[in-house]
N, C-alpha and C positions, 0 to 999 in steps of 0.2 A: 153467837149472836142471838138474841131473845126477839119474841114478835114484837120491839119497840120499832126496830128497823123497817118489820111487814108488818104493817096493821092490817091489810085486808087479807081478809081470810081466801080470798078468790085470789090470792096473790102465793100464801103462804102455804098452801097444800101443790104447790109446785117447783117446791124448792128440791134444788139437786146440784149432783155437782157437776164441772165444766165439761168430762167426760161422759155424762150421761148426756148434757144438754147438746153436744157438737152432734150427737144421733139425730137430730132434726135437720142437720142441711145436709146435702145430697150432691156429688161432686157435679159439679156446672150451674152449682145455683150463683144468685146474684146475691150477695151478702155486705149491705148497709150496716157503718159505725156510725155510732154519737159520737162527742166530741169533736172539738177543735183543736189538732196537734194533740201532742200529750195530754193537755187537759181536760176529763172529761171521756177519753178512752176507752173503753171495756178491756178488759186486761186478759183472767183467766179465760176465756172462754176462746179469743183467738189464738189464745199458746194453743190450747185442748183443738183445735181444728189445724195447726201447724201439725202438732202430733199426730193427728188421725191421716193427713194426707202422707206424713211421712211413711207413717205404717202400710198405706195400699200403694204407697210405689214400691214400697220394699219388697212386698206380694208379688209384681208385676203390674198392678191396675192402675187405675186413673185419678187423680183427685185434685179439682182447683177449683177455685170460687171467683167470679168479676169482684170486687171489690169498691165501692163505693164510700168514702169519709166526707165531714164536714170539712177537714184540710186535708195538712198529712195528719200520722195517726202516730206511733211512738214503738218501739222492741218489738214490744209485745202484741204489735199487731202486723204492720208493714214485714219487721224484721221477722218474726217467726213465721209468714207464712212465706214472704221470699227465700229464706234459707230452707225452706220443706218444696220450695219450687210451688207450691199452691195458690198462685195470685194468677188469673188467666185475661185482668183488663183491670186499668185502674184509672180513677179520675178521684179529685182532681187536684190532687196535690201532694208528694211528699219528700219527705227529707230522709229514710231511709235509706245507710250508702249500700246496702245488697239488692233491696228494689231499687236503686237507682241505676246498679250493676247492670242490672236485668231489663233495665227499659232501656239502656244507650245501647245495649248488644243486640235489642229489636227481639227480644225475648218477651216480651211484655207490654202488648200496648198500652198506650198512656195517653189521656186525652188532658192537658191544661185549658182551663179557663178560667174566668172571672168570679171567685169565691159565690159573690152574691148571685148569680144565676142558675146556682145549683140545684136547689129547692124549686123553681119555679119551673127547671128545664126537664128534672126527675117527674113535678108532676105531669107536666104535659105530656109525657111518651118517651122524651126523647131517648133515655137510658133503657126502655122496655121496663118489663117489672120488678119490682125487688120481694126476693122468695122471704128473706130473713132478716129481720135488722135485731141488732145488738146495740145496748146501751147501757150505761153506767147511773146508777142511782144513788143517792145519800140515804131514800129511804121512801120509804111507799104508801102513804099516809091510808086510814082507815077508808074514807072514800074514792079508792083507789089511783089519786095523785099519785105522779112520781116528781120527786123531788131530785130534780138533778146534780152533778158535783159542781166538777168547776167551770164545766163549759156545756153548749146546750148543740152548737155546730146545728144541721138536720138531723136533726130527732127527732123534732115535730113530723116533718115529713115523711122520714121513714117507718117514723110509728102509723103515720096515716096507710101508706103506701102496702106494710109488708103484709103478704100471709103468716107471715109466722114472727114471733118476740121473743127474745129472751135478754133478761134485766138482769144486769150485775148489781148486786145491794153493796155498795163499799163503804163501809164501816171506820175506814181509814178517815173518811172526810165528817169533821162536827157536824151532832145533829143540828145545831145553830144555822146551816148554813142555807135553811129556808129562809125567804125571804128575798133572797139577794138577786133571783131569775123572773126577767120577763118575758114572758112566752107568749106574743102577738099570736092570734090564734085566724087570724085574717089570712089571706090564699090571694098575694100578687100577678097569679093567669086569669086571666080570662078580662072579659067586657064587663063584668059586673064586679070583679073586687073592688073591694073598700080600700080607700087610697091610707097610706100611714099619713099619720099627725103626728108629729114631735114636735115641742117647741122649743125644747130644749135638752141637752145632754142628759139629763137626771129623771126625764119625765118616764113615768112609767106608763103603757096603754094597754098591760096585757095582765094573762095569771102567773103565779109563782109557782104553777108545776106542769108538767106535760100528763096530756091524758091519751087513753088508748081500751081500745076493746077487750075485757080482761080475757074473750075468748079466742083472743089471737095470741095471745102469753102460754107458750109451751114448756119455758125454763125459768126459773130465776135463779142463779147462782152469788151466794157467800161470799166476799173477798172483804181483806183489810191491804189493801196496799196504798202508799201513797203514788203521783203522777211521778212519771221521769220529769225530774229538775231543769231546770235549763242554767249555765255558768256564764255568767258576766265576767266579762277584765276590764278593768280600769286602767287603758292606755295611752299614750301620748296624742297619736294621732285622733284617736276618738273625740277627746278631750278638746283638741284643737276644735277639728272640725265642731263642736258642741259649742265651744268661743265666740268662733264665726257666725254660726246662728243667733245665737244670742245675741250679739252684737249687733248684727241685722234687725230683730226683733225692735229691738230697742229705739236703733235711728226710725223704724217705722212708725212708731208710737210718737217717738221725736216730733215728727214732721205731720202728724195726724192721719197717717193711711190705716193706722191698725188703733183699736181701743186699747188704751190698758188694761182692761180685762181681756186679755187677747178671746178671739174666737175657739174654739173647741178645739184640741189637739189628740190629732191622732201618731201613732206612734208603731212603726215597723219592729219586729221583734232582731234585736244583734246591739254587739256593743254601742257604735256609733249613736243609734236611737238612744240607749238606755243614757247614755251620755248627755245627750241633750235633755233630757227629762231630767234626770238630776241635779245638772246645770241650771237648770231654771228655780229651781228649789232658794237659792241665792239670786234671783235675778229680782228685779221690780218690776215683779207681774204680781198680782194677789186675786185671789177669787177663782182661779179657773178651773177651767172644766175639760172632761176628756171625753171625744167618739170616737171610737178606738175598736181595731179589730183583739189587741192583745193588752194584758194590761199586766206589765211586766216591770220591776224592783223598780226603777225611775218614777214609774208615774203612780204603783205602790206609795215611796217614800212620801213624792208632793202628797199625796192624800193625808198618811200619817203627821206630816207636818203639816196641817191645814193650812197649804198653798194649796191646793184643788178641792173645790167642794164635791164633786161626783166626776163619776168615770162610769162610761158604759161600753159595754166591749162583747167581745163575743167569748172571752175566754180569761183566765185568772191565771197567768203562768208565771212561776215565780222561782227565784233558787232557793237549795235546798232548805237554809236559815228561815229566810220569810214566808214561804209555804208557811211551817210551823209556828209560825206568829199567825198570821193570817188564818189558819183552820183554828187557833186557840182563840182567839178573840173575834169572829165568825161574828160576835152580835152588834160590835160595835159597826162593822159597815155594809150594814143592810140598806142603812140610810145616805151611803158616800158610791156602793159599785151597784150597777144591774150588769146581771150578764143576760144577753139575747142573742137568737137564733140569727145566724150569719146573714139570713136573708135582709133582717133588720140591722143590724149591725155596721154591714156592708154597704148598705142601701144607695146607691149616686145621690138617688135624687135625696136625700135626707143629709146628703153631707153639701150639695149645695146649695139647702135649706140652711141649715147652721153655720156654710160657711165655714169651712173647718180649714185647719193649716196641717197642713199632711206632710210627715217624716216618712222615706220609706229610702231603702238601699239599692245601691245599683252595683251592677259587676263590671260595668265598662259603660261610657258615655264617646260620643264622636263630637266632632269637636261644633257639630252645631246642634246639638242637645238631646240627641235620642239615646234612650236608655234601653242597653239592655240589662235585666234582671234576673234573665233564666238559664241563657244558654254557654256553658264554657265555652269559647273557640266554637263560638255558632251551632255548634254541633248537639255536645254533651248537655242535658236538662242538668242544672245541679238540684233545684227545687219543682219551680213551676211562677207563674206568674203571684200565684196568691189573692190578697186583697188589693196589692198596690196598685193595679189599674181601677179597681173600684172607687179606691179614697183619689187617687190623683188629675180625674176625669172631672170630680165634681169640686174639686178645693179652691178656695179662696185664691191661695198660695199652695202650690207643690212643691216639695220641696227633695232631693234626689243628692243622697249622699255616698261618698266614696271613699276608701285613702286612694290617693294619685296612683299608687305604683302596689305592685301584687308579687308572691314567690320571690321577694329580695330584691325588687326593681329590673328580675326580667320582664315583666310584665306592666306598660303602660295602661292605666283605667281609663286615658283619654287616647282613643286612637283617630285615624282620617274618617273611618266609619265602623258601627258596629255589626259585628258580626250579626246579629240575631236583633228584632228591634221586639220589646214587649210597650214602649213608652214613648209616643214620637212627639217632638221637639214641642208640639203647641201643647204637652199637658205638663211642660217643665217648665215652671218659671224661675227656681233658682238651684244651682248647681253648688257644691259645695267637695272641697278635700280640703285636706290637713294644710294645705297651700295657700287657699282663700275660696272666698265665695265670690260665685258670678250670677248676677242679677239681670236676668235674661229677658224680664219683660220691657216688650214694646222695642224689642231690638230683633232687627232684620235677618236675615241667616248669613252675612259677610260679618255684621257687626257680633253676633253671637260668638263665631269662632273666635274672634279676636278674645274676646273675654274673656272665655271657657279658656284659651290656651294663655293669654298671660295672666291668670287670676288661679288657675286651679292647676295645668299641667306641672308636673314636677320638672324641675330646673334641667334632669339628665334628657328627658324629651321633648322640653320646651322647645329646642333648636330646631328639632328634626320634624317637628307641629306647622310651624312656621315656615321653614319651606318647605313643607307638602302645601301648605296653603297657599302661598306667593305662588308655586308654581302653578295650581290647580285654577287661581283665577288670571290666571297668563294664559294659561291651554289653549291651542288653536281649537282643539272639542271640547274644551272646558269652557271654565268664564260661566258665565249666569247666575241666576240667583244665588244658588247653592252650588258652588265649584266643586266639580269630585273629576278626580282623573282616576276613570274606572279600572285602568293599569294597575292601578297602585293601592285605590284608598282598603283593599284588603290583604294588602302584603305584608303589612305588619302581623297580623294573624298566623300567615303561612311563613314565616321568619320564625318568627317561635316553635311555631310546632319544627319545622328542621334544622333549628340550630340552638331552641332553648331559651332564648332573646328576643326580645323584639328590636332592640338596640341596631344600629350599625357598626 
């Protein structure tokens, strides 16, 4: 790599590699990533701190870091320091299956919350301090700009926050790909921040790079790597459910509740989402727009196809094909993606300003609308909460997708109640599986369940829906608003786990 990457000289007489640079953190420091998910990661630098903790247990000593990201983070960060055992607290979010290992066995604390509060809750104290943050750059402009990759997650923050920096320079991502970051440089704590302005998805109100003390920059490490990909399937039930929505959409515009320019759509990262973004691609909507935490092949393609005029997101995640279009043609949409800091991104009050129509997935819904999102069998985290409470608190329309049934139809995704609630019933208004869609607003919690269980429960536990229900509002202690016959409405959970079914 030539100083086109480092223009600043106060940048480039600090270049090293990821083994020199991991000698600045010190085992129990608090150690901040950039990025959002894989995009946007720092790469070598937390292999090179997996390796150093593996090295001093092997010794006998001690070595682990708290861990802080803008989501989760991807292998090379989550994954190499859980496999060296070097993660000693993480927040707030990730998809790692060896940290994830490690947080269900109570190895690992783990704090979930609400994407967007991360930045505002770091600055206030709540986290204590952060010794070192890590971050990934496209390249480090002469006035010591950093121009970030594909996602900006807290960067800002952290770069505010750390004693200590060190900048991954990745060469893997087009120099073209300034432009594309807005980096609101405003501080949402306190009595005196400056409120966001958006008017719209596209608008930009900040700079296009992050800045920082170059006297707190101790490393800047080399790499060419591209992000880990994320794989899309195009299948049945996706498809279906993507129909369903769609269809919806449509009679709503029909009857004049929604524009035909629909309002700003956000979109959950997994099949089912990416399905419905494609779907619309073919649909008679034209002109739209995305505020979005993820901005992934779906709502990519509506861009390319100019069915969406802008997308603003927090992060660029794409599979492995459209990566590489995307980094190659970097100049044509500077003027179609911004990516910005989760704080913004995420923001409630700015999604129900816009009005937004929010996609996001569930693991299991009860059969009067609460979602959960996070927890297998109550228990086990598979992820964390994410963004989806951020977008679905403040949307126009929320929207909470499913297939019916899980593991081959041992598993119903509509039970009597859920095990674990990330999502409770007044921020769902419409429910969806490959079955049908149930249209939840302004319906009471008897007349919900009725829905939910003939519009979306799959046919094999339709029966067994319905009389838990019939019974539950018979109940001499049941009956009322919301019938649960506390006996029961969690036996289907514990059916499964001892016999593999939840069936009878």
């Amino acid at each position: 790599m030539t100083t086109e990457r480092i223009e600043c000289a106060a940048f480039l007489e600090k270049v090293m590699t990821a083994e020199e640079a991991v000698t600045f953190i010190s085992d129990g420091d608090c150690v901040a990533l950039g990025g959002f998910g894989p995009p946007g990661t720092p790469k070598a630098t937390p292999r090179a701190i997996g390796r150093l903790a593996a090295e001093q247990h092997a010794k006998g000593g001690t070595f682990s870091v708290s861990l802080l990201g803008g989501a989760s983070s991807s292998p090379d960060a989550d994954g190499s320091l859980a496999r060296a055992e070097a993660v000693n607290f993480r927040i707030p979010y990730m998809a790692d299956p060896d940290l994830r290992a490690q947080i269900n066995a109570g190895l690992v604390p783990y704090v979930d919350f609400h994407l967007s509060k991360l930045a505002p809750w770091a600055r206030a104290g709540f986290f204590g301090k952060v010794d070192v943050a890590i971050i990934e750059a496209a390249r480090i402009r002469r006035d010591g700009g950093i121009v970030p990759t594909c996602a900006i997650g807290t960067a800002k923050t952290w770069l505010q926050m750390a004693g200590k920096v060190i900048i991954e320079v990745n060469t893997w991502h087009s120099h073209d790909i300034e432009g594309l970051h807005d980096v609101w440089m405003g501080d949402l704590h306190g009595p005196e921040a400056p409120g966001l302005d958006l008017a719209w998805a596209g608008q930009r109100i900040g700079e296009p790079v992050l800045r920082v003390d170059p006297g707190k920059v101790v490393a800047v490490v080399r790499t060419d790597e591209p992000d880990m990909n994320v794989s899309f399937r195009v299948n049945r039930e996706a498809t279906t459910i993507a129909g369903h929505i769609i269809d919806f959409l449509k009679n709503e515009v029909a009857r004049g509740r929604l524009p035909s320019q629909l309002p700003p759509l956000q979109s959950c990262v997994g099949n089912v989402a990416n399905a419905v973004m494609l779907g619309l691609i073919d649909a008679p909507f034209d002109n739209l727009t995305g505020y979005t935490e993820i901005i992934q092949d779906g709502m990519f393609e509506m861009l390319k196809a100019g069915k969406m005029r802008a997308a603003s997101a927090a992060a660029l995640y794409l599979s492995k094909d459209q990566a590489v279009i995307a980094n190659n043609e970097m100049v044509r949409w500077r003027d179609k993606i911004i990516i910005r800091q989760q704080e913004v991104s995420n923001n409630p009050a700015i999604v129900r300003k816009l009005s937004c129509l929010t996609f996001n997935s569930a693991i299991e819904a009860d059969i009067y609308g609460n979602i959960n999102s996070s927890r297998m069998m109550g228990s086990n985290v598979h992820n964390g909460i994410g963004g989806s409470g951020d977008f679905a608190r403040g949307a126009l329309i929320s929207f909470f997708m499913t297939p019916s049934t899980a593991k081959g139809g041992a598993i119903s995704s509509i039970v009597p109640m859920v095990a674990h609630v990330d999502h409770i019933d007044q921020d769902v208004q419409v429910f969806v599986t490959e079955q049908g869609l149930a249209d939840l607003r302004g319906l009471s919690a008897r007349q919900r369940a009725q829905v939910i269980i003939e519009n979306c429960a799959h046919p094999s536990y339709r029966p067994m829906l319905k009389d838990y229900f019939a019974r539950a509002q018979a109940a001499l202690y049941g009956g009322g608003d919301t019938p649960v016959l506390l006996n029961e409405a969690l036996s289907w959970h514990q059916r499964y786990l001892e016999h593999g079914t939840m069936a009878l």
